[in-house]
C-alpha positions as CSV (number, residue, x, y, z in Angstrom):
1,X,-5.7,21.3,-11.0
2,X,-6.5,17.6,-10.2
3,X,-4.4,15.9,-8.0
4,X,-2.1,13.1,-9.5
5,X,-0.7,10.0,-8.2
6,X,2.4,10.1,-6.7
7,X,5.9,9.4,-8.6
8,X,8.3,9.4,-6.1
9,X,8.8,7.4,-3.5
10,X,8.4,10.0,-0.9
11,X,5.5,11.5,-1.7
12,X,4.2,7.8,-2.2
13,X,5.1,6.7,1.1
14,X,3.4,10.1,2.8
15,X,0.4,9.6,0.8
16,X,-0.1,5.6,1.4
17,X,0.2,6.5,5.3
18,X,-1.9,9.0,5.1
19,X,-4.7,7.3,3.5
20,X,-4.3,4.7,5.3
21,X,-4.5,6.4,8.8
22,X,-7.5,8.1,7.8
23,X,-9.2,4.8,6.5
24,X,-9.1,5.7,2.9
25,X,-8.1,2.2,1.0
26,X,-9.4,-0.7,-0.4
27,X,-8.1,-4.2,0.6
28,X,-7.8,-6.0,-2.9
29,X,-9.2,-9.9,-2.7
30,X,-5.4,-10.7,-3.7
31,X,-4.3,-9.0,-0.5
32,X,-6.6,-11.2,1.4
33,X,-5.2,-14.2,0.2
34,X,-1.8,-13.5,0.2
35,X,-2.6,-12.4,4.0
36,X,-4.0,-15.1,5.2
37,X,-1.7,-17.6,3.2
38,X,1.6,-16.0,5.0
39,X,-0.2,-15.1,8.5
40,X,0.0,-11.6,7.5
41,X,-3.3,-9.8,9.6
42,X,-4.4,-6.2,7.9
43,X,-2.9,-4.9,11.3
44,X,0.1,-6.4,10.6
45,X,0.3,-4.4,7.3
46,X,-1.0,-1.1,8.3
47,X,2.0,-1.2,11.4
48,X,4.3,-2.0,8.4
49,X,3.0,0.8,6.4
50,X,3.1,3.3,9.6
51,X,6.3,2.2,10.3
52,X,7.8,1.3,6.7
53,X,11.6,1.5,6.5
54,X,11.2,1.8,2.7
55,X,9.3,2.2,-0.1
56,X,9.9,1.6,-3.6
57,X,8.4,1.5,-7.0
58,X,6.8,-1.9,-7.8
59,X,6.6,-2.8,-11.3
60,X,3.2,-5.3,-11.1
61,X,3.1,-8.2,-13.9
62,X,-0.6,-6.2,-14.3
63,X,-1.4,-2.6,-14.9
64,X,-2.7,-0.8,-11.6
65,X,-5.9,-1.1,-11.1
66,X,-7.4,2.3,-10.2
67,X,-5.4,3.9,-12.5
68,X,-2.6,4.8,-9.9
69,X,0.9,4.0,-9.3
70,X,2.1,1.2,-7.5
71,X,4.5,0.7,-4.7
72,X,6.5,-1.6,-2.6
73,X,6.2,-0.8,1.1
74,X,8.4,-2.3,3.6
75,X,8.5,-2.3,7.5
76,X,7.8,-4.6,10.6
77,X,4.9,-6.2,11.2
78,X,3.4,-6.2,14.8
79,X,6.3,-9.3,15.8
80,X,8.8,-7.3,14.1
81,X,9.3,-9.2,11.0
82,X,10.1,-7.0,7.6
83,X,6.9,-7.4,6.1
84,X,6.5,-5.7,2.1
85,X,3.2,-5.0,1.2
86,X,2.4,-3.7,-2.6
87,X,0.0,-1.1,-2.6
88,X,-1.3,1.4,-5.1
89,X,-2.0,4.9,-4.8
90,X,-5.1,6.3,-6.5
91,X,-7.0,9.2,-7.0
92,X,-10.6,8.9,-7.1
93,X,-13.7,11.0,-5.9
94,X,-12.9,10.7,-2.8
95,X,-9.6,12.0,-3.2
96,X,-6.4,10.4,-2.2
97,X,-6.6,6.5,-1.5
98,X,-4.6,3.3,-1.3
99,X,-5.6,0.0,-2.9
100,X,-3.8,-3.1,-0.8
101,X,-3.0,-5.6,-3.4
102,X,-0.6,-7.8,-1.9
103,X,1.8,-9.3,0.9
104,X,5.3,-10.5,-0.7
C-alpha cells in the first residue's frame, strides 16, 4: 500500500520532524522570502519545527503543491520567539518529505 500524507495533526508533526531531521524537504522560493523579509534563518525554522509547541491544519489561499497536506507549525526560534512556519507534507519517490513554503 502506498503511503499517504498525513491527516492529523500528530502524525503531521512526527512526519514534518522526521523529514526534516533526516534532510528530506524542499525550501519553497516563498519560504525564502518570507525568511529573509522577517529575519527568520532556515535554522531558525528547523529549531521551531524540532521544537514545535503546535501544529495545525493550514488552509493555503493555493492548493499544496506536491500534492500533500499542509500544516501550520509552531515553536521557538533559536531567540525564543514563537515562530509558525507552513509546511506541506508530501509523498514522493523518495518517500516521506516536507516542502517549507512559508514564515507567518
Amino acid at each position: 500500500m502506498k503511503d499517504a500524507p498525513p491527516v492529523d495533526a500528530a502524525t503531521a508533526l512526527a512526519w514534518i520532524q522526521e523529514a526534516t531531521l533526516n534532510g528530506r524537504y524542499v525550501v519553497d522560493g516563498h519560504f525564502l522570502m518570507r525568511s529573509r523579509q522577517r529575519r527568520i534563518s532556515l535554522q531558525d525554522a528547523k529549531h521551531a519545527i524540532f521544537h514545535a509547541t503546535k501544529c495545525a491544519e493550514y488552509h493555503a489561499q493555493q492548493p499544496p503543491l506536491a500534492g500533500g497536506t499542509s500544516w501550520r507549525v509552531t515553536g521557538p526560534d533559536l531567540d525564543g520567539q514563537a515562530t509558525s512556519i507552513g509546511i506541506e507534507a508530501f509523498v514522493d519517490h523518495l518517500g516521506r518529505r516536507t516542502l517549507l513554503i512559508t514564515v507567518f
